[in-house]
N, CA, C and O atoms as a Tinker XYZ file with bonds, in Angstrom:
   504  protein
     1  N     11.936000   -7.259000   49.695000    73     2
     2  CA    11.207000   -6.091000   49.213000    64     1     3
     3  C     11.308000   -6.039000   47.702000    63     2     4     5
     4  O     12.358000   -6.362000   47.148000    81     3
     5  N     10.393000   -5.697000   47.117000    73     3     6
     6  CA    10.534000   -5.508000   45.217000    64     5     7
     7  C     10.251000   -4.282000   45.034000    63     6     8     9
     8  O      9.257000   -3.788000   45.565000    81     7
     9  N     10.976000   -3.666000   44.347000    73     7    10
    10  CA    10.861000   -2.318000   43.854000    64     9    11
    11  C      9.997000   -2.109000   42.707000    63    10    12    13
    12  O      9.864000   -2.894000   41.768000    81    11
    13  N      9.474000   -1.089000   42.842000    73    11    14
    14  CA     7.932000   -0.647000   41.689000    64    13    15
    15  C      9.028000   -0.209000   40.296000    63    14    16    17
    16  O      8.446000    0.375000   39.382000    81    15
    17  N     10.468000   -0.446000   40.111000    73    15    18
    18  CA    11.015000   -0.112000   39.156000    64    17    19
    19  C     10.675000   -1.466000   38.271000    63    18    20    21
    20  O     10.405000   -1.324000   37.078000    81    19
    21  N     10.691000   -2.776000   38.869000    73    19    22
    22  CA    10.441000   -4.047000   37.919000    64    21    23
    23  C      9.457000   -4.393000   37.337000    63    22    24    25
    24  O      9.408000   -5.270000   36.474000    81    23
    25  N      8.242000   -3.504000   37.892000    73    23    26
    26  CA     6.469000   -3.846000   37.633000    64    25    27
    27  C      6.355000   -3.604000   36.252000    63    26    28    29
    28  O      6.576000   -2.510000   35.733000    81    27
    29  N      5.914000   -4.907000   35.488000    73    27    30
    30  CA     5.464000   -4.623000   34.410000    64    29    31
    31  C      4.187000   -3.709000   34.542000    63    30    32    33
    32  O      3.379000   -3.760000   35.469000    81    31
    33  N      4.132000   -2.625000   33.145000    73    31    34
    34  CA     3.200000   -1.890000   32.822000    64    33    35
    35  C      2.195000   -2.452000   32.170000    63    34    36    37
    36  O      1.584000   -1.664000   31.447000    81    35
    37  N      1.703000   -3.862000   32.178000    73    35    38
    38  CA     1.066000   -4.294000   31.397000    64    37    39
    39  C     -0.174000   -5.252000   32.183000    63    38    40    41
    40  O      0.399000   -6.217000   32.688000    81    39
    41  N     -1.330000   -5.296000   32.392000    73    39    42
    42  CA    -2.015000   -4.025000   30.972000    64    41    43
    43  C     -1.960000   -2.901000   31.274000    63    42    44    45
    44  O     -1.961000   -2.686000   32.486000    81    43
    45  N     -1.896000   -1.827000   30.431000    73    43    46
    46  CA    -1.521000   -0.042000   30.571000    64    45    47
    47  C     -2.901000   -0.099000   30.721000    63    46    48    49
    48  O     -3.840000   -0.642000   30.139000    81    47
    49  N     -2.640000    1.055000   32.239000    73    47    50
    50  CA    -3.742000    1.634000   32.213000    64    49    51
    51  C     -4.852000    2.627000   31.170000    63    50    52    53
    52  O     -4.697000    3.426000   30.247000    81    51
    53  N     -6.231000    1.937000   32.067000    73    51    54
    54  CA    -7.006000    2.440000   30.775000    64    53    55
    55  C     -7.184000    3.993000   31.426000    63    54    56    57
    56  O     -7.150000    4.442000   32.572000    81    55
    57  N     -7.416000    4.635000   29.931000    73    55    58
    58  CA    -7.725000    6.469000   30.291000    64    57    59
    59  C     -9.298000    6.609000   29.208000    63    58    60    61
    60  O     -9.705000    5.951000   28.251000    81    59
    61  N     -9.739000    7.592000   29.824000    73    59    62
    62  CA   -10.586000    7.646000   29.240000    64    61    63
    63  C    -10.288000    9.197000   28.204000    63    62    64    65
    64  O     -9.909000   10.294000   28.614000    81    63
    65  N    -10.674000    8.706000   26.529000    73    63    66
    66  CA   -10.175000   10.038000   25.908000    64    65    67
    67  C    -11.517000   11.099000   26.022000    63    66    68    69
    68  O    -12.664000   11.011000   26.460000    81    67
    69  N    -10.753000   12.064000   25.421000    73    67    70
    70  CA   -11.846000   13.623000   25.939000    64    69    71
    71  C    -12.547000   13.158000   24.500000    63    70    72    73
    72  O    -11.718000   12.971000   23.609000    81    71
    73  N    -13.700000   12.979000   24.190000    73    71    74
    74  CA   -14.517000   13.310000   23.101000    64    73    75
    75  C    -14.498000   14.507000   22.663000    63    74    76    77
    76  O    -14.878000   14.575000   21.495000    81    75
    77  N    -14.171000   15.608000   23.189000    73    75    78
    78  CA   -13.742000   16.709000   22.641000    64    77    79
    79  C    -12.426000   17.132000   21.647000    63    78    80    81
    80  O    -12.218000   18.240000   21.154000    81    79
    81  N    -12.004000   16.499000   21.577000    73    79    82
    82  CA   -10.598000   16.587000   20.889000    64    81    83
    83  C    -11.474000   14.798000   19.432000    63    82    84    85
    84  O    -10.851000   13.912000   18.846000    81    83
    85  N    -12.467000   14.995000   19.454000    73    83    86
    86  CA   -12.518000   14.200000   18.078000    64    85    87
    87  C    -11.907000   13.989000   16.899000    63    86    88    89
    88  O    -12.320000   14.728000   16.005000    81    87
    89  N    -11.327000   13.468000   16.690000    73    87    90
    90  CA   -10.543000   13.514000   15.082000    64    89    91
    91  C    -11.196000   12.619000   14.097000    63    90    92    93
    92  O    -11.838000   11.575000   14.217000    81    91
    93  N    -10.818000   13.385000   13.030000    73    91    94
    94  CA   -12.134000   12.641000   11.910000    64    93    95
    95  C    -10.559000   11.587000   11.422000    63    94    96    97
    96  O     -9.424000   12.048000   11.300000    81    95
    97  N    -10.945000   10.232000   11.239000    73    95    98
    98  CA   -10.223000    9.393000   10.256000    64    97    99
    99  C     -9.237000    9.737000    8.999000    63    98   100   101
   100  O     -9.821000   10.674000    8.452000    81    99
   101  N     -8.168000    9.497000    8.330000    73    99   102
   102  CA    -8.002000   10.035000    7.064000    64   101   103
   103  C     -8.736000    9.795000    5.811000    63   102   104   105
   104  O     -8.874000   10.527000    4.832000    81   103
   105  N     -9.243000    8.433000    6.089000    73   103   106
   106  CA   -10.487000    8.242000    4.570000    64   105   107
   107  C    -11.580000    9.401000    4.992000    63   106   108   109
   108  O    -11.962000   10.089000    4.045000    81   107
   109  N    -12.103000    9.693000    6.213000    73   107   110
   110  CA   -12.852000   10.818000    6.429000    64   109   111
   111  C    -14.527000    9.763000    6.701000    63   110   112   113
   112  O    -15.689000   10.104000    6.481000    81   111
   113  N    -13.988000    8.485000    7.229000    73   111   114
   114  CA   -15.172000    7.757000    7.432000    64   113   115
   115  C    -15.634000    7.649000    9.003000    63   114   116   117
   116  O    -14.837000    7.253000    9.854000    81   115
   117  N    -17.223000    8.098000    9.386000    73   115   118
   118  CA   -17.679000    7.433000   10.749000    64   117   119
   119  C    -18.225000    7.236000   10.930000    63   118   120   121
   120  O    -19.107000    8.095000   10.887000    81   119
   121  N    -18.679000    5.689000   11.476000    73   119   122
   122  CA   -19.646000    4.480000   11.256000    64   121   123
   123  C    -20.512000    5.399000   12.194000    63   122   124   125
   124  O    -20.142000    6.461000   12.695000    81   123
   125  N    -21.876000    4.718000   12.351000    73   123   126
   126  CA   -22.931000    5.765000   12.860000    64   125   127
   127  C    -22.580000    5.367000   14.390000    63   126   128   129
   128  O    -23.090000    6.154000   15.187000    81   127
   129  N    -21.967000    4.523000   14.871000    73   127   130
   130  CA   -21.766000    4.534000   16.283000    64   129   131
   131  C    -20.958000    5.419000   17.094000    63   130   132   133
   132  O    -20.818000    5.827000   18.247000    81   131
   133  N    -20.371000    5.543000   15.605000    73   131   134
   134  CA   -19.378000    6.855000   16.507000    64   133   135
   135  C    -20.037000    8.158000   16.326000    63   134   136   137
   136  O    -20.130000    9.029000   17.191000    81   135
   137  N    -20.487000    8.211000   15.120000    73   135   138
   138  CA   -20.989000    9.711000   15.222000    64   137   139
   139  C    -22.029000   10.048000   16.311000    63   138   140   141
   140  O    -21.925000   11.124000   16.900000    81   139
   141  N    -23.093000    9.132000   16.632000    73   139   142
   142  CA   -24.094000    8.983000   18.000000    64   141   143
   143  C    -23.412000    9.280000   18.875000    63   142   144   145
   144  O    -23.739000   10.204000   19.620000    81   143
   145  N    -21.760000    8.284000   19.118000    73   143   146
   146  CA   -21.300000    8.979000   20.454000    64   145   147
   147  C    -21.065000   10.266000   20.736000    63   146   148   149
   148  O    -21.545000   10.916000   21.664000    81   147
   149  N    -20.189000   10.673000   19.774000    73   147   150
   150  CA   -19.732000   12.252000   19.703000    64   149   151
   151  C    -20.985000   13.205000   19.997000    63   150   152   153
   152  O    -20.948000   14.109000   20.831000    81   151
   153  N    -22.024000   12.913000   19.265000    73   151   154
   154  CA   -23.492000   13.818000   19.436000    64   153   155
   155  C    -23.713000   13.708000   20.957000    63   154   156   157
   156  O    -23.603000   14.753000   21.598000    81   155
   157  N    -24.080000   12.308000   21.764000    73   155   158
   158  CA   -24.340000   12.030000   23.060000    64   157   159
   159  C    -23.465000   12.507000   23.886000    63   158   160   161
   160  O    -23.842000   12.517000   25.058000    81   159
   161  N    -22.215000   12.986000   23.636000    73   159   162
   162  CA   -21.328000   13.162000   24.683000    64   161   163
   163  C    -20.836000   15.017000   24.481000    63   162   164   165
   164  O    -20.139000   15.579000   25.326000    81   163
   165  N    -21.447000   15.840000   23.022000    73   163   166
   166  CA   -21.629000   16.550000   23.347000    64   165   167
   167  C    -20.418000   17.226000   22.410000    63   166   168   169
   168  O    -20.314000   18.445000   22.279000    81   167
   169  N    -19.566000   16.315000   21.811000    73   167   170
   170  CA   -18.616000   16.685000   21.162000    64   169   171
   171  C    -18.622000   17.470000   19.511000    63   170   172   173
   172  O    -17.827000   18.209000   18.931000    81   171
   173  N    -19.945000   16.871000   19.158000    73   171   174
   174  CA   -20.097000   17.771000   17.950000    64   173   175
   175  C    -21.613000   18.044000   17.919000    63   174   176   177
   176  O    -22.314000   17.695000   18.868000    81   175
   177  N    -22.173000   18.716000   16.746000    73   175   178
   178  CA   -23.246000   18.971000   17.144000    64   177   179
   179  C    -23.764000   19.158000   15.295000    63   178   180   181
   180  O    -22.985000   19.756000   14.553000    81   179
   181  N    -25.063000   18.610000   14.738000    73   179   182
   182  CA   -25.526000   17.995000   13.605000    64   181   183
   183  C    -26.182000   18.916000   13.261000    63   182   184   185
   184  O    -26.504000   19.815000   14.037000    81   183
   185  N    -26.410000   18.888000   12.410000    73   183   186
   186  CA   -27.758000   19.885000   11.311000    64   185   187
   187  C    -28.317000   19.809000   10.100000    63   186   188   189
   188  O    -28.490000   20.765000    9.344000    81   187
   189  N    -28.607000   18.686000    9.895000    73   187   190
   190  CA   -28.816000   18.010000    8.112000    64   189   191
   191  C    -27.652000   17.709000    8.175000    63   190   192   193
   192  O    -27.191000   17.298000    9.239000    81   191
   193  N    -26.812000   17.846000    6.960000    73   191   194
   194  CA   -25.769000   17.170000    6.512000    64   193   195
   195  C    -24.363000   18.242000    6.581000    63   194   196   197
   196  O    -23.464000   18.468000    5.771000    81   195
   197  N    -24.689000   18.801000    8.073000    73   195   198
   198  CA   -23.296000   19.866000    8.462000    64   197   199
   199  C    -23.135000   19.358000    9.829000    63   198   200   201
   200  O    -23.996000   19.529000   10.692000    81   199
   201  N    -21.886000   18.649000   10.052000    73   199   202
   202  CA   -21.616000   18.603000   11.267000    64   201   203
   203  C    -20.486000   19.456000   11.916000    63   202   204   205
   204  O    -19.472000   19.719000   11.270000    81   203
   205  N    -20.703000   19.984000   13.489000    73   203   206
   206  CA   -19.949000   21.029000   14.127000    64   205   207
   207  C    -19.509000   20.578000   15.131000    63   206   208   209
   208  O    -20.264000   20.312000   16.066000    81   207
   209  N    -18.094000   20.364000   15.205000    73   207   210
   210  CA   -17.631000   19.895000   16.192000    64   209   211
   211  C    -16.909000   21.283000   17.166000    63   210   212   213
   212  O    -16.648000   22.460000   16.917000    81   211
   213  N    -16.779000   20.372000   18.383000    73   211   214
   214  CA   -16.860000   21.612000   19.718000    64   213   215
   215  C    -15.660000   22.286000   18.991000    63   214   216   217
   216  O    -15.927000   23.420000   18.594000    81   215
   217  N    -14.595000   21.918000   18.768000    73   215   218
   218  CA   -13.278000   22.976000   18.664000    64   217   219
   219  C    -13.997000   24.261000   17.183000    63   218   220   221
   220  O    -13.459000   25.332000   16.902000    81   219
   221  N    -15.194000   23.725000   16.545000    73   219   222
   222  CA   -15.929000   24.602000   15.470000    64   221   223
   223  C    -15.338000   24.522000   14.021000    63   222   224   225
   224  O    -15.255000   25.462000   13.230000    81   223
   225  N    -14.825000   22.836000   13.758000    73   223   226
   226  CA   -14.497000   22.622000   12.947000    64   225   227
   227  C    -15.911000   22.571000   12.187000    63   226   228   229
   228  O    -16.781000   22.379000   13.037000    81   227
   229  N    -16.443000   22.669000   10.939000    73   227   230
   230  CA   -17.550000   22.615000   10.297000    64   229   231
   231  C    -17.416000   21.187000    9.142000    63   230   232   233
   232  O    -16.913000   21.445000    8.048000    81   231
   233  N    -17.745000   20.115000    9.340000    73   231   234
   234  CA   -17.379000   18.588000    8.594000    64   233   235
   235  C    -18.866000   19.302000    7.346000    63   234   236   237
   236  O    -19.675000   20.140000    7.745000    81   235
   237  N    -18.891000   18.661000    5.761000    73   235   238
   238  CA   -19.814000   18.375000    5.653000    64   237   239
   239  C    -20.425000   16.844000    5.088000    63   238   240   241
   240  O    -20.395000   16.610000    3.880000    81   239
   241  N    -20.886000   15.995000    5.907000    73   239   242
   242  CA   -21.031000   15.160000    6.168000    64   241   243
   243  C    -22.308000   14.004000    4.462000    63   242   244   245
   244  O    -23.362000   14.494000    4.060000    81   243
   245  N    -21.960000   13.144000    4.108000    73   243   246
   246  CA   -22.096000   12.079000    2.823000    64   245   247
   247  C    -22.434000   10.969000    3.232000    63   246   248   249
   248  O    -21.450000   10.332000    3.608000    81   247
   249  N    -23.751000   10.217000    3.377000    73   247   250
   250  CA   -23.821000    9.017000    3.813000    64   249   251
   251  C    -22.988000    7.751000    3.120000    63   250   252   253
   252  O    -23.252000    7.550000    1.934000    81   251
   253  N    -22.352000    7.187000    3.528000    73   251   254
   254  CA   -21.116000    6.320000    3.061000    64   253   255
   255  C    -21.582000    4.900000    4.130000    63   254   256   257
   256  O    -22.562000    4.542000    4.784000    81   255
   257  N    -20.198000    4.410000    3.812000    73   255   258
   258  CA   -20.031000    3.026000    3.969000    64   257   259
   259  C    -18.605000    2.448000    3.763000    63   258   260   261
   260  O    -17.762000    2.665000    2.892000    81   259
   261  N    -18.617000    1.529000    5.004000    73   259   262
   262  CA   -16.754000    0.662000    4.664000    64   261   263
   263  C    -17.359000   -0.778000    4.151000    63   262   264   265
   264  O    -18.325000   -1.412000    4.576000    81   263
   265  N    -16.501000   -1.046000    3.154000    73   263   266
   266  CA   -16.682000   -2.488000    2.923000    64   265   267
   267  C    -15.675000   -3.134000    4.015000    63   266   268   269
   268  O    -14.527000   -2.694000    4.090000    81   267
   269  N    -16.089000   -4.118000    4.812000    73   267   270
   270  CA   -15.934000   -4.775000    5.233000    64   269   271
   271  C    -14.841000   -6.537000    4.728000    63   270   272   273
   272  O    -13.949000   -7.155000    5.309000    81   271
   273  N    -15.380000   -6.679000    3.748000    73   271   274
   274  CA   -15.312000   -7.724000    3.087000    64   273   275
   275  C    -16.241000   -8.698000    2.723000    63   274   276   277
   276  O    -17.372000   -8.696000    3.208000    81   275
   277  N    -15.798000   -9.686000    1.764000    73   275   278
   278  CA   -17.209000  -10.363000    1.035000    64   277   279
   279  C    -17.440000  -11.434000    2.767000    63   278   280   281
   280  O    -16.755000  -12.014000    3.610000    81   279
   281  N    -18.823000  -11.136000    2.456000    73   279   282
   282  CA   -19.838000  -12.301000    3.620000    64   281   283
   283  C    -19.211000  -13.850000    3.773000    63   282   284   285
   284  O    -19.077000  -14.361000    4.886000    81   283
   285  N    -18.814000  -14.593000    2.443000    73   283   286
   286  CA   -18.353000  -15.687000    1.995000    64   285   287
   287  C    -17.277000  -16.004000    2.350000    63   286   288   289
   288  O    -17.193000  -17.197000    2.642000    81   287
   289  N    -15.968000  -15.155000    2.501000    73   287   290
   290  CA   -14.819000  -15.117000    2.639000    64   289   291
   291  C    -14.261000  -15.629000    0.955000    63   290   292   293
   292  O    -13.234000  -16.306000    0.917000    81   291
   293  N    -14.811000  -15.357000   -0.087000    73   291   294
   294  CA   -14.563000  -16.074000   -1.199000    64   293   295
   295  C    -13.511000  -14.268000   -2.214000    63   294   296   297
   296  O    -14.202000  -13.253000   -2.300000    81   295
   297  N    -12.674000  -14.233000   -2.542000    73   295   298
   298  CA   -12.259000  -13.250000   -2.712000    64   297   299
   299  C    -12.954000  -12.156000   -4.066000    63   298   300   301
   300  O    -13.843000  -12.512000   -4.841000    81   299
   301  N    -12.263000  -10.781000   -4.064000    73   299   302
   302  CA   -12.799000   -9.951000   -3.983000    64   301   303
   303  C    -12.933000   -9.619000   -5.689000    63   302   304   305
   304  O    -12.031000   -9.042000   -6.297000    81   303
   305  N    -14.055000  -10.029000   -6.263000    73   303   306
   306  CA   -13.817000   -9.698000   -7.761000    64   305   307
   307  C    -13.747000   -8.320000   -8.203000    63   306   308   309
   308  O    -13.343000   -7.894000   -9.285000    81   307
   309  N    -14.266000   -7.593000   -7.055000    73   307   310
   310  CA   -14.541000   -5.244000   -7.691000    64   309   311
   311  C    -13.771000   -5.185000   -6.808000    63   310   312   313
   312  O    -14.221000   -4.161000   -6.296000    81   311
   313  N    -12.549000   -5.583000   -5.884000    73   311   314
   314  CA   -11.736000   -4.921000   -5.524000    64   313   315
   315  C    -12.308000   -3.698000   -3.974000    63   314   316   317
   316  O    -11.670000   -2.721000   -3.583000    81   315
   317  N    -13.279000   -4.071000   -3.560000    73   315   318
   318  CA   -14.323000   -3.077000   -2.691000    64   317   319
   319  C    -13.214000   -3.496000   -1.447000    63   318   320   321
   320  O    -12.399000   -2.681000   -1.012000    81   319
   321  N    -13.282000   -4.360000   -1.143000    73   319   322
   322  CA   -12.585000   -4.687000    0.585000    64   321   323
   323  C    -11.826000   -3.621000    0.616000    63   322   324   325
   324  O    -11.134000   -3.229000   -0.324000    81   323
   325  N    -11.949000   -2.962000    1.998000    73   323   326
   326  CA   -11.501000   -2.402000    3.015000    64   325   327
   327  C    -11.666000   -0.632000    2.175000    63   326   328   329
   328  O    -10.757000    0.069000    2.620000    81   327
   329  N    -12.294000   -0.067000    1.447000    73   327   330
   330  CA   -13.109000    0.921000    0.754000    64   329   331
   331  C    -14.099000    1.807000    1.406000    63   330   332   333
   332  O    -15.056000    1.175000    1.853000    81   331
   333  N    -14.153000    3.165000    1.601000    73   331   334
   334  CA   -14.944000    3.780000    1.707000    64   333   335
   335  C    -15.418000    4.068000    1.076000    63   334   336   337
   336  O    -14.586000    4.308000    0.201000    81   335
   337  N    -16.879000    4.442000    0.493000    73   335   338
   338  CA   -17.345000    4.576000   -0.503000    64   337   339
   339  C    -18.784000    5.767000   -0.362000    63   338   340   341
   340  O    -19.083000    6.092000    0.787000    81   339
   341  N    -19.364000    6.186000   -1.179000    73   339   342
   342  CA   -20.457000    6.943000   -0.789000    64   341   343
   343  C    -21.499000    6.358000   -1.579000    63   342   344   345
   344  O    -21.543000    6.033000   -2.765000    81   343
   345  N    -22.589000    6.283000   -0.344000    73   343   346
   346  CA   -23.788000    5.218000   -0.818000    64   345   347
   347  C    -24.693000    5.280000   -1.774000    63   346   348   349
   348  O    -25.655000    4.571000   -2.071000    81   347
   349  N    -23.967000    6.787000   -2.454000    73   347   350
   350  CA   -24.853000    7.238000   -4.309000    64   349   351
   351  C    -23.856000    6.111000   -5.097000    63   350   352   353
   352  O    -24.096000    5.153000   -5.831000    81   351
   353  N    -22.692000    6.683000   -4.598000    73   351   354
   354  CA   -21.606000    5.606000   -5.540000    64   353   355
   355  C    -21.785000    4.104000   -5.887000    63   354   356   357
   356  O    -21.514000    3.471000   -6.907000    81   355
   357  N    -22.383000    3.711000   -4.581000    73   355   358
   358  CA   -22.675000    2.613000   -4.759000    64   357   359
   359  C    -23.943000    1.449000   -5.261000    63   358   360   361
   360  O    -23.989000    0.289000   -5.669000    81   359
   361  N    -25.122000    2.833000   -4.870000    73   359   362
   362  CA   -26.229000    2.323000   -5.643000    64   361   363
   363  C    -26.078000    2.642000   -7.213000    63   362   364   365
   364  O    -26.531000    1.825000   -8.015000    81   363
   365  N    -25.531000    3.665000   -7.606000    73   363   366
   366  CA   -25.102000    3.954000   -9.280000    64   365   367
   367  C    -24.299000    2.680000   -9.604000    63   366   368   369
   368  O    -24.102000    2.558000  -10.814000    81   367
   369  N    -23.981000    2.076000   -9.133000    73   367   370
   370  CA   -23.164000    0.523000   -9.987000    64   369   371
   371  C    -24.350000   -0.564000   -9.683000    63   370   372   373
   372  O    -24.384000   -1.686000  -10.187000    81   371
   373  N    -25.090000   -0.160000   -8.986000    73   371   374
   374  CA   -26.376000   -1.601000   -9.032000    64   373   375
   375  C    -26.551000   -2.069000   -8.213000    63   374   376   377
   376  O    -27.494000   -2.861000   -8.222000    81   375
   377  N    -25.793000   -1.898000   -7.018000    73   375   378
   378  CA   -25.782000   -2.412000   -5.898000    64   377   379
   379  C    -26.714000   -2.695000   -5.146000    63   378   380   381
   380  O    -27.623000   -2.004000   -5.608000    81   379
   381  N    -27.349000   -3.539000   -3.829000    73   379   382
   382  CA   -28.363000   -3.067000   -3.003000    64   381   383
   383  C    -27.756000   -3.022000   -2.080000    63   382   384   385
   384  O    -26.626000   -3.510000   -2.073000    81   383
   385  N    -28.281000   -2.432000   -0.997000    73   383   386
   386  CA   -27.596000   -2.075000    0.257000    64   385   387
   387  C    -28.691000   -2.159000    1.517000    63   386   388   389
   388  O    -29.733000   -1.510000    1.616000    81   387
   389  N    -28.126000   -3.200000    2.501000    73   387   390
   390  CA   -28.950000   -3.378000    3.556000    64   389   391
   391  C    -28.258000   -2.922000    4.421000    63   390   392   393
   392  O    -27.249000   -2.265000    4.162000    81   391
   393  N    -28.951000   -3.365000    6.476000    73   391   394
   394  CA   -28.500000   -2.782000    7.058000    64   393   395
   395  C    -26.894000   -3.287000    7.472000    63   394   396   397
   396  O    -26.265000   -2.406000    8.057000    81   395
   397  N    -26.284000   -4.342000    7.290000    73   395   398
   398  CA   -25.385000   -4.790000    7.185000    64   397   399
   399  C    -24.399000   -5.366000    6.182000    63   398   400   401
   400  O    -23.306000   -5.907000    6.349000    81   399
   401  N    -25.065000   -5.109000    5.152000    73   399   402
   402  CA   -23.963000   -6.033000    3.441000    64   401   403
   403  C    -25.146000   -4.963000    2.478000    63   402   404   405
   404  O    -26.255000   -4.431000    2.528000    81   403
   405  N    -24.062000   -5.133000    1.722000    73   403   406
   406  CA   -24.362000   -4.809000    0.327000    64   405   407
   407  C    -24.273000   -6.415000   -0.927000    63   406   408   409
   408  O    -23.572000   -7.416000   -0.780000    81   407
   409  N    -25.339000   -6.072000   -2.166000    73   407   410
   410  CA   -25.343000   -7.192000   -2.702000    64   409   411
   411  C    -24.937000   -6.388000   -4.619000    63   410   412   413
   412  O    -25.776000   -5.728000   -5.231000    81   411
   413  N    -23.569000   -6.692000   -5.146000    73   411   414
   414  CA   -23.418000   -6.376000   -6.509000    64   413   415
   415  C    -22.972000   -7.537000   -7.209000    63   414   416   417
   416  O    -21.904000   -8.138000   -7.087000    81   415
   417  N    -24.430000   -7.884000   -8.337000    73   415   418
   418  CA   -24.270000   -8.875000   -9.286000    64   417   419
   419  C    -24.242000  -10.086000   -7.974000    63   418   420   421
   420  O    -24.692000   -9.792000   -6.866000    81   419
   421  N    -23.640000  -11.501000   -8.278000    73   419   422
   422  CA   -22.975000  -12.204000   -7.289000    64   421   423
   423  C    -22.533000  -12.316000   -5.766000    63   422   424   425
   424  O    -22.820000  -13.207000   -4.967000    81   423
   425  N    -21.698000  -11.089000   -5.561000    73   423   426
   426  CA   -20.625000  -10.761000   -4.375000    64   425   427
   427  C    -21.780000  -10.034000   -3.730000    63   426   428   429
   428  O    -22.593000   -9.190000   -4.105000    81   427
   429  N    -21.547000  -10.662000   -2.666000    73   427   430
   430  CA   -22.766000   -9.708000   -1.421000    64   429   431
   431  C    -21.139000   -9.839000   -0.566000    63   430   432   433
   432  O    -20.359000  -10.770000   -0.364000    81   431
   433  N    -21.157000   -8.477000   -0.251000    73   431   434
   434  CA   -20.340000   -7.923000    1.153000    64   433   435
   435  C    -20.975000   -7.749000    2.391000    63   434   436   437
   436  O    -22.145000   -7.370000    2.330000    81   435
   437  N    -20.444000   -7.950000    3.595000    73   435   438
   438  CA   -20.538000   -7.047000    4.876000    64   437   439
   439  C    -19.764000   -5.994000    4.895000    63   438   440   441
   440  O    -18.638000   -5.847000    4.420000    81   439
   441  N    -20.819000   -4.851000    5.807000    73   439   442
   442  CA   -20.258000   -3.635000    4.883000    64   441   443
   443  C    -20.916000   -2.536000    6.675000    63   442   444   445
   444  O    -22.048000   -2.628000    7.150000    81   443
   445  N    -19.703000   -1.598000    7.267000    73   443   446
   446  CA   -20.472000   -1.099000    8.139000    64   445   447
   447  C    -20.634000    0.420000    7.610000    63   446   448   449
   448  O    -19.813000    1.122000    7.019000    81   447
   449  N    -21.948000    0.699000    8.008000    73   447   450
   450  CA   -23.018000    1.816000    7.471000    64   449   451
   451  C    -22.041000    3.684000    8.510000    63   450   452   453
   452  O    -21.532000    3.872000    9.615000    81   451
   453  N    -22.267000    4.453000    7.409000    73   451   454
   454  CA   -21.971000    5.784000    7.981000    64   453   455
   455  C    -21.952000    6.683000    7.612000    63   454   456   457
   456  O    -23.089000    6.948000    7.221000    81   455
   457  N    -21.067000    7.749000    7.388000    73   455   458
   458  CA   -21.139000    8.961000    6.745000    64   457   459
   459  C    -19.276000    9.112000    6.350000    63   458   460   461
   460  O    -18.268000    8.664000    6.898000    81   459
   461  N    -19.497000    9.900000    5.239000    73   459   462
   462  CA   -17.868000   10.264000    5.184000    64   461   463
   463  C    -18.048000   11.706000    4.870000    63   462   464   465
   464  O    -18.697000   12.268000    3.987000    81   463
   465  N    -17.148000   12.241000    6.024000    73   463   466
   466  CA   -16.667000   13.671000    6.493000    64   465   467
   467  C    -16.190000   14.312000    5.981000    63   466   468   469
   468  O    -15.125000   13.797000    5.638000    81   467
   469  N    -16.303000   15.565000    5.524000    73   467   470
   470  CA   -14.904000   16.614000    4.777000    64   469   471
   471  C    -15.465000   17.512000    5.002000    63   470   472   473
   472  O    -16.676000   17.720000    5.085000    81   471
   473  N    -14.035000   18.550000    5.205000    73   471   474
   474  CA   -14.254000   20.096000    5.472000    64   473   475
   475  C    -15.195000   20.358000    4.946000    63   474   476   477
   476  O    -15.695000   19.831000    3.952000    81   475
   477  N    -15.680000   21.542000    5.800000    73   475   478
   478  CA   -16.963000   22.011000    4.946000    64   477   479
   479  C    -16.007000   23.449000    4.178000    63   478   480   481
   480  O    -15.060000   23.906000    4.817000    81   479
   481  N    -16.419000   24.121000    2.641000    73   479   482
   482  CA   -15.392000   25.318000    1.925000    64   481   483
   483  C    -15.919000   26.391000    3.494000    63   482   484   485
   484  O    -16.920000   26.477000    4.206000    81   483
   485  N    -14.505000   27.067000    3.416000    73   483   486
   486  CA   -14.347000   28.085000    4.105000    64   485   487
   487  C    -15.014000   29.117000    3.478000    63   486   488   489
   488  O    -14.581000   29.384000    2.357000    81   487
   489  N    -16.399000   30.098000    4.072000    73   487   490
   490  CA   -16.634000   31.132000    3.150000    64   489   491
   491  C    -15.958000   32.025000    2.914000    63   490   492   493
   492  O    -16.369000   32.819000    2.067000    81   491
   493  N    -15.226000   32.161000    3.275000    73   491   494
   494  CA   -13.936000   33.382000    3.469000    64   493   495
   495  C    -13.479000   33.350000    2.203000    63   494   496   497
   496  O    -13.334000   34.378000    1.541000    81   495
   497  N    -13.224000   32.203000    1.778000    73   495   498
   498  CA   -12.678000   32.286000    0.938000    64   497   499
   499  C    -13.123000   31.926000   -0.458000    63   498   500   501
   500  O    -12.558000   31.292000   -1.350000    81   499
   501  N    -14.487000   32.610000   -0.377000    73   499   502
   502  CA   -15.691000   32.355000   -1.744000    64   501   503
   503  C    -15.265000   34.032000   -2.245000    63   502   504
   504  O    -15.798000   34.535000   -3.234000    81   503
């Protein structure tokens, strides 16, 4: 007989998380796949550039971008890898920006597309 005390736990079971309990990143970045999910599943809810999530947190939301890293694998002359950035920021240095890389001077990056999040001011306290 073998006892269920020796059974490895591995692989841990999968759970599925509540989309309701969303947490925004600490850079405050989310690629558009996630934000689609959260919308589709009901967890936050959009309005131009105010997003409301169920618990009624109020985000206000900056179209952004993660650098990824350069396309080339050739290293990083602006220092961008692994960067959130906001996509005014980045066209103001010259940049172009497609749906997957960005191209400045030389260095073209892969780069995934999104928004970066922050509280929206509390009026309360205007």
């Amino acid at each position: 007989m073998h006892s269920n005390q020796n059974r490895s736990s591995f692989p841990p079971q999968r759970s599925h998380s509540n989309l309701g309990l969303a947490v925004v990143p600490a850079d405050g970045f989310l690629s558009d796949s996630t934000l689609l999910a959260w919308l589709r599943a009901g967890a936050a809810q959009r309005n131009g550039h105010v997003l409301t999530l169920e618990a009624g947190n109020e985000l206000v939301l900056t179209d952004g971008l993660r650098v990824l890293g350069r396309s080339d694998g050739d290293s990083d002359p602006y220092g961008f890898t692994g960067k959130v950035m906001s996509l005014r920021s980045v066209l103001d240095r010259g940049a172009s920006v497609h749906a997957n890389g960005m191209r400045l001077g030389s260095a073209t990056y892969d780069v995934e597309l999104g928004v970066i999040a922050e509280l929206a001011p509390d009026p309360a306290a205007a």
